[in-house]
C-alpha positions in Angstrom: -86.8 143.0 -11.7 -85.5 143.2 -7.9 -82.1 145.0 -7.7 -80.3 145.5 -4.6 -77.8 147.9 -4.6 -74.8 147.3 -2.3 -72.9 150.7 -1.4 -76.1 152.4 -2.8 -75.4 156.0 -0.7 -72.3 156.6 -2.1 -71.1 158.2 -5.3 -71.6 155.6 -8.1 -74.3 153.9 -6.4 -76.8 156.6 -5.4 -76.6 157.2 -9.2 -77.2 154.0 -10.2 -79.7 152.9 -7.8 -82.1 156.2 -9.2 -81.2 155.0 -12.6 -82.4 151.3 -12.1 -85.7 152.8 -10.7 -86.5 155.1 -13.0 -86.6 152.0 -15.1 -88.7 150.5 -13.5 -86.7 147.9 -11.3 -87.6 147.6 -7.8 -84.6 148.8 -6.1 -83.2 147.9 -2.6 -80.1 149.7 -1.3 -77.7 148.5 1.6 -75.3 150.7 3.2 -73.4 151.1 6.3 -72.4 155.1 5.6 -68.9 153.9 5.7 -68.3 157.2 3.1 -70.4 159.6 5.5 -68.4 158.6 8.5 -64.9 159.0 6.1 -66.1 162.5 5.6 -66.0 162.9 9.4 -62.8 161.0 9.7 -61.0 163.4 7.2 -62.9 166.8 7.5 -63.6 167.0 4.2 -67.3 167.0 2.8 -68.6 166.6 -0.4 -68.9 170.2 -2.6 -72.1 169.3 -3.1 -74.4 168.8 0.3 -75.5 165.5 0.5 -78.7 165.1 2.8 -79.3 162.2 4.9 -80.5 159.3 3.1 -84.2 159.2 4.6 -84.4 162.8 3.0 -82.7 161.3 -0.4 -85.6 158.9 -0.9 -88.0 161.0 0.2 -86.9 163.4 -2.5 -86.8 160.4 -5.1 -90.6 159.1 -4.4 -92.1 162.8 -4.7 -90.3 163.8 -7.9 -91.0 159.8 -9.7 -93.5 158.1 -7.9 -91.0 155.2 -7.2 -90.1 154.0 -4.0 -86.4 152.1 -3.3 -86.1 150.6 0.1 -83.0 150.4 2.6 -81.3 148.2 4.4 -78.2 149.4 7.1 -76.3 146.3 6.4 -72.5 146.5 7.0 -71.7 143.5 4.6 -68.3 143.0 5.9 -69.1 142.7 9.1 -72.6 141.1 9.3 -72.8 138.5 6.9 -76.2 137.3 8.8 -78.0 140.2 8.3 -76.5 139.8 4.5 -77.8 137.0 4.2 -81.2 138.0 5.6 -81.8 140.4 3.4 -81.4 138.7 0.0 -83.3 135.2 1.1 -86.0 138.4 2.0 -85.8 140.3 -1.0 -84.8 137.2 -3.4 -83.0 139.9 -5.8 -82.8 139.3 -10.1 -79.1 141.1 -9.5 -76.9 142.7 -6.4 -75.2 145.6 -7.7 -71.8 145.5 -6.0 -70.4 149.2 -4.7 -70.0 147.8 -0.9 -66.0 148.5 -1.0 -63.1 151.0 0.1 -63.1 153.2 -2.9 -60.4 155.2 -2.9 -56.5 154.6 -3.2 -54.9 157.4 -1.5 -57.1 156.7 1.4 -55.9 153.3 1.3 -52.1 154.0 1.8 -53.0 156.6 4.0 -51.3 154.2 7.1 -51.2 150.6 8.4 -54.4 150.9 9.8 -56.0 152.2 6.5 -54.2 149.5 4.4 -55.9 146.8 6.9 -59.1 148.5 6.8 -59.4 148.8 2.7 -58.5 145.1 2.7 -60.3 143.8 6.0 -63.1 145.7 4.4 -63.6 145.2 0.6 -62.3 141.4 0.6 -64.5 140.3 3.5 -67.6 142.2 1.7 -66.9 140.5 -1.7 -66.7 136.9 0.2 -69.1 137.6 2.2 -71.7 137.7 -1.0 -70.1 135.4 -2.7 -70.2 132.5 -0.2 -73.7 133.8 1.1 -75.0 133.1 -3.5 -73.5 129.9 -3.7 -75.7 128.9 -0.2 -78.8 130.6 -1.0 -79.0 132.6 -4.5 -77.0 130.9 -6.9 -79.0 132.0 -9.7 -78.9 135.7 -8.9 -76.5 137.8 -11.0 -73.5 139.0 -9.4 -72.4 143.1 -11.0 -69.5 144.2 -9.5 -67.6 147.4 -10.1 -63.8 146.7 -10.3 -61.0 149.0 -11.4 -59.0 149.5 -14.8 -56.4 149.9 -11.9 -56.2 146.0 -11.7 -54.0 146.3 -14.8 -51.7 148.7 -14.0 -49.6 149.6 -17.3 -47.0 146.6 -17.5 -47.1 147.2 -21.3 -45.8 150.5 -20.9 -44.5 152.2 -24.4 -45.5 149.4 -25.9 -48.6 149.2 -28.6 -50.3 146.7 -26.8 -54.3 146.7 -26.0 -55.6 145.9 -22.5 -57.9 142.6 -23.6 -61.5 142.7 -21.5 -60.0 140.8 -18.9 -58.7 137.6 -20.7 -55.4 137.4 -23.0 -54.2 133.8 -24.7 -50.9 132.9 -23.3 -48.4 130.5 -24.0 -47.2 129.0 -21.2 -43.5 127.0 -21.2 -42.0 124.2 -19.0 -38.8 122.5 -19.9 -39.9 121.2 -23.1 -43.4 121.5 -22.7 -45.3 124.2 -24.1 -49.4 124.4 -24.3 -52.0 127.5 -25.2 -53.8 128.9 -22.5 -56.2 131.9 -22.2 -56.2 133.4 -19.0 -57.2 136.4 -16.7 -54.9 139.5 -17.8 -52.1 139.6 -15.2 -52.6 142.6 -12.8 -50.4 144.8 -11.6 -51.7 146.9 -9.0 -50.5 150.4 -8.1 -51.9 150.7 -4.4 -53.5 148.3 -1.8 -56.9 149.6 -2.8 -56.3 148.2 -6.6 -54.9 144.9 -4.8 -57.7 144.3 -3.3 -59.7 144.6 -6.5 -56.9 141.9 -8.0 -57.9 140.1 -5.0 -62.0 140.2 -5.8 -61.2 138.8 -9.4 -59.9 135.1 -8.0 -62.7 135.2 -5.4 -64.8 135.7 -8.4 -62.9 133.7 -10.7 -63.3 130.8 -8.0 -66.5 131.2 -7.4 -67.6 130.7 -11.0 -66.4 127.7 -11.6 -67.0 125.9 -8.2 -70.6 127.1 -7.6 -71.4 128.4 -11.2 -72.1 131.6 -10.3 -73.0 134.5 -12.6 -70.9 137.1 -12.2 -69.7 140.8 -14.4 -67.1 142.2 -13.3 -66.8 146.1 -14.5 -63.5 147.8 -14.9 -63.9 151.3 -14.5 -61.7 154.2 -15.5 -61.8 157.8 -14.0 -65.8 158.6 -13.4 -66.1 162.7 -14.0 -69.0 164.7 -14.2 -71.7 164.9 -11.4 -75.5 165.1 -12.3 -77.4 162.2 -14.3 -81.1 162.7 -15.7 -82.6 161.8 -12.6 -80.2 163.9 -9.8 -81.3 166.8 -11.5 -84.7 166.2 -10.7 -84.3 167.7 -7.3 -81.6 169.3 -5.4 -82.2 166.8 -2.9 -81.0 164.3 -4.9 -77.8 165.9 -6.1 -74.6 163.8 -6.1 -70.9 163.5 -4.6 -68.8 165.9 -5.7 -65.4 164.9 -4.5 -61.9 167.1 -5.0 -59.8 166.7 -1.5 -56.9 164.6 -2.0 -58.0 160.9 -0.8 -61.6 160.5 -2.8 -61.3 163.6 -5.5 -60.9 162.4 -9.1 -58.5 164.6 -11.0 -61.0 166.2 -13.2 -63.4 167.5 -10.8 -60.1 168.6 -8.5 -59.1 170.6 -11.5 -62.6 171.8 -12.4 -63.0 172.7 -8.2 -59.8 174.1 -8.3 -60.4 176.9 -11.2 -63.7 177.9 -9.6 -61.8 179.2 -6.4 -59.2 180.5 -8.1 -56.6 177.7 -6.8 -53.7 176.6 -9.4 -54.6 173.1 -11.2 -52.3 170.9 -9.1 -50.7 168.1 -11.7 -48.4 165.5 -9.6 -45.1 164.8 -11.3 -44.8 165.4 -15.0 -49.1 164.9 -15.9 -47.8 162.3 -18.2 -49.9 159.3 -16.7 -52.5 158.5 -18.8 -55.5 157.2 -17.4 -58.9 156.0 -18.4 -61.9 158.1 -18.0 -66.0 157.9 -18.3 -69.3 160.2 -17.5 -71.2 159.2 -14.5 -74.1 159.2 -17.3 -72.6 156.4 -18.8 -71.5 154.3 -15.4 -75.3 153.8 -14.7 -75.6 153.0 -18.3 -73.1 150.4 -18.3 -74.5 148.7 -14.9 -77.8 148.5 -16.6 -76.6 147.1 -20.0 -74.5 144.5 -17.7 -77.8 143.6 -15.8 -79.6 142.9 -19.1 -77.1 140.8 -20.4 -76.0 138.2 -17.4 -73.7 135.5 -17.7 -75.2 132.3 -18.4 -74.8 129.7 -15.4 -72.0 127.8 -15.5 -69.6 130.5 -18.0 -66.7 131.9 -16.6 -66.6 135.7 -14.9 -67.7 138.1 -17.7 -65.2 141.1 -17.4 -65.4 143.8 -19.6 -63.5 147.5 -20.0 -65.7 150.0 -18.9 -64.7 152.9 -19.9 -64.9 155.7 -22.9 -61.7 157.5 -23.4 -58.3 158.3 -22.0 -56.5 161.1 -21.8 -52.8 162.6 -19.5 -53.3 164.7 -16.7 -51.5 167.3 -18.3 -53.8 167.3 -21.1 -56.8 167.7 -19.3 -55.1 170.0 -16.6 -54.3 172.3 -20.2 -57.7 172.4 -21.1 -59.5 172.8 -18.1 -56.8 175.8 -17.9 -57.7 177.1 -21.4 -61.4 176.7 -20.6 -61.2 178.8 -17.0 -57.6 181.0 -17.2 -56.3 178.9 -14.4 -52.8 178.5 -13.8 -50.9 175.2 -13.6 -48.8 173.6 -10.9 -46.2 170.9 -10.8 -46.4 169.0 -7.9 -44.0 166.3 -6.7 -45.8 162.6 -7.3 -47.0 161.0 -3.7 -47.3 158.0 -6.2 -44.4 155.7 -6.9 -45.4 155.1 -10.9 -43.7 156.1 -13.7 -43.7 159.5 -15.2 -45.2 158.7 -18.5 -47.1 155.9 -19.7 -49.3 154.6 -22.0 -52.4 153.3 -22.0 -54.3 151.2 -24.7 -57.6 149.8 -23.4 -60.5 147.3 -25.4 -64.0 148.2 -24.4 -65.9 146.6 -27.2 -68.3 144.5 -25.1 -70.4 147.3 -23.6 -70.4 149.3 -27.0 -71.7 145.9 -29.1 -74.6 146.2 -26.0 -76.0 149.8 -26.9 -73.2 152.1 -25.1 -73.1 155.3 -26.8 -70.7 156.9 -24.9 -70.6 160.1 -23.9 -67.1 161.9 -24.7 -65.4 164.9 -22.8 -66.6 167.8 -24.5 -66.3 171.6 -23.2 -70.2 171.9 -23.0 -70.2 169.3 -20.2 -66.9 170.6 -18.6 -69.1 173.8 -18.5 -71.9 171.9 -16.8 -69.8 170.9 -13.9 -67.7 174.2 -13.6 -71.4 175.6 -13.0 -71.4 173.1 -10.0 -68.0 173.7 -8.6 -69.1 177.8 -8.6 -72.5 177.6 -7.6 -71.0 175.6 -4.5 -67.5 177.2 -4.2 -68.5 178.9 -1.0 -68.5 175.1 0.7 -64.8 174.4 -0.7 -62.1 173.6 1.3 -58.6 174.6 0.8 -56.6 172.3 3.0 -58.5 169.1 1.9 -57.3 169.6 -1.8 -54.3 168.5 -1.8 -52.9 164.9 -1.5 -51.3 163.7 1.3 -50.8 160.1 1.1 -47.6 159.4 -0.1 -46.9 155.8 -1.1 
């Protein structure tokens, strides 16, 4: 199986891309750095030291005997070269990581806003259009965002469907049965654009029949899968500053310093969450089971558990002895929601997931202090107020 791996230097990606090859698939990754040159933009590294991505595969080929190739492609901006590369390559699946990750960064201005969607919408069309011309048989994996949902159904008991929900739709006197895409409500323009990526896809699907999984993903904690541990080479991102930290490594970074656990507002938004174990499981249990040409976008929850940010703020604080802060909210959301989410799809596939337990939360609070020395203070906070 050919794989190429779009976005395949940055956090999710690098991870998958060593997963797919340790099974066995011949892996392709194509990157522009965009996250490298963000570190430089924001003066905030990774905890972790990430070596250049020469070095990375390097690392990869001594430790497993596999080799994964590289393209610098950015697929935004040079659709040719795009283009080039998959007639070249003729991949069994693209893995799509090639977007804007991060919502604080992408209300960090105007010119961040136009960037995150100048970016991640032209990337997604970009492949699309480029499939339906040359590839149409290759499968389409893209990795969306439970953020797409938002939590209209606050307080209520109401489950997030996997993407679809039947509706009944009224005009005057008319009234017919309908099951459509879940309506989104996104939270920042870096969750719009993911709203955005779903018609494009949704479009796309039924006017050239391409197949095409879209992944909604929760909160990915934890850092090191089977294969980064191989090497310290091939270690992965650990972000905690305040535009590409998720919560749960900021708090685990946080208690290693010495820092309180900053929670924004009251910690009552719930919020979906999964291991970076099970990410590249998922992307791999979605490339084995593809669409069939001509069915609508497959869209399944992926995710394992949720949980507040209080609740994990008090147990990563119970865990360490670190203290607790209250922050004011940068985020215009509510103070408390709920959040009730279906991910039955990935779990009838073989997902077994991997739930947050204090051993692992020890496993990456042994990352946060055997790095602490590399930490910086003034990155951790959030500064992006929208």
């Amino acid at each position: 199986m050919r794989i190429m791996v779009l976005g395949g230097d940055g956090f999710c990606g690098w991870a998958t891309s060593l997963h797919l090859s340790d099974q066995g698939a011949e892996v392709t990754i194509v990157d522009n750095f965009a996250r490298r040159d963000a570190e430089t933009e924001l003066g905030a590294e990774s905890l972790t030291p990430i070596v250049p991505l020469d070095e990375r595969l390097d690392a990869w080929h001594a430790v497993s005997g596999h080799s994964i190739g590289f393209r610098q492609i950015d697929v935004a901006r040079d659709p040719q070269g795009l283009r080039d590369a998959i007639v070249e390559i003729e991949p069994t699946a693209i893995v799509h990581f090639a977007e804007q990750r991060a919502a604080p960064y992408s209300m960090r201005s105007p010119d961040h806003k136009r960037y995150t969607v100048d970016n991640n919408v032209s990337a997604s069309h970009n492949l699309l259009s480029i499939l339906a011309e040359v590839a149409p048989a290759t499968h389409l994996v893209h990795l969306g965002t439970m953020g797409v949902y938002g939590y209209g159904a606050n307080g209520k008991p109401f489950q997030i469907p996997e993407g679809y929900v039947s509706a009944t739709l009224r005009s005057g006197n008319h009234v017919f049965e309908k099951e459509i895409m879940y309506p989104p409500d996104p939270g920042s323009v870096y969750h719009m654009t993911k709203t955005l990526d779903a018609l494009l896809f949704y479009f796309y699907a039924k006017n050239d029949s391409l197949r095409i999984t879209d992944l909604h993903q929760g909160i990915v904690w934890g850092t090191t899968t089977d294969q980064t541990e191989r090497d310290e080479r091939l270690v992965n991102r650990f972000d905690y500053d305040g535009d590409y930290g998720t919560v749960l490594n900021r708090f685990l970074m946080q208690a290693a310093v010495g820092h309180p656990l900053t929670v924004h507002g009251t910690g009552g938004q719930t919020r979906a969450f999964i291991h970076i174990r099970d990410t590249v499981r998922c992307i791999e249990l979605a490339i084995d089971n593809p669409p069939a040409t001509g069915d609508r976008v497959n869209i399944m929850n992926q995710l394992t558990e949720t949980h507040r940010v209080r609740d994990l703020a008090e147990l990563v604080s119970r865990l360490t002895g670190a203290e607790i802060q209250y922050l004011d909210n940068p985020r215009k959301e509510k103070a408390e929601n709920n959040l009730l989410a279906a991910n039955a799809n990935l779990r009838n596939l073989g997902l077994d997931p991997t739930h947050l337990s204090e051993g692992l939360l020890h496993e990456v609070i042994a990352i946060a202090e055997k790095y602490a020395d590399r930490c910086q203070f003034s990155r951790m906070a959030s500064t992006a107020k929208w």
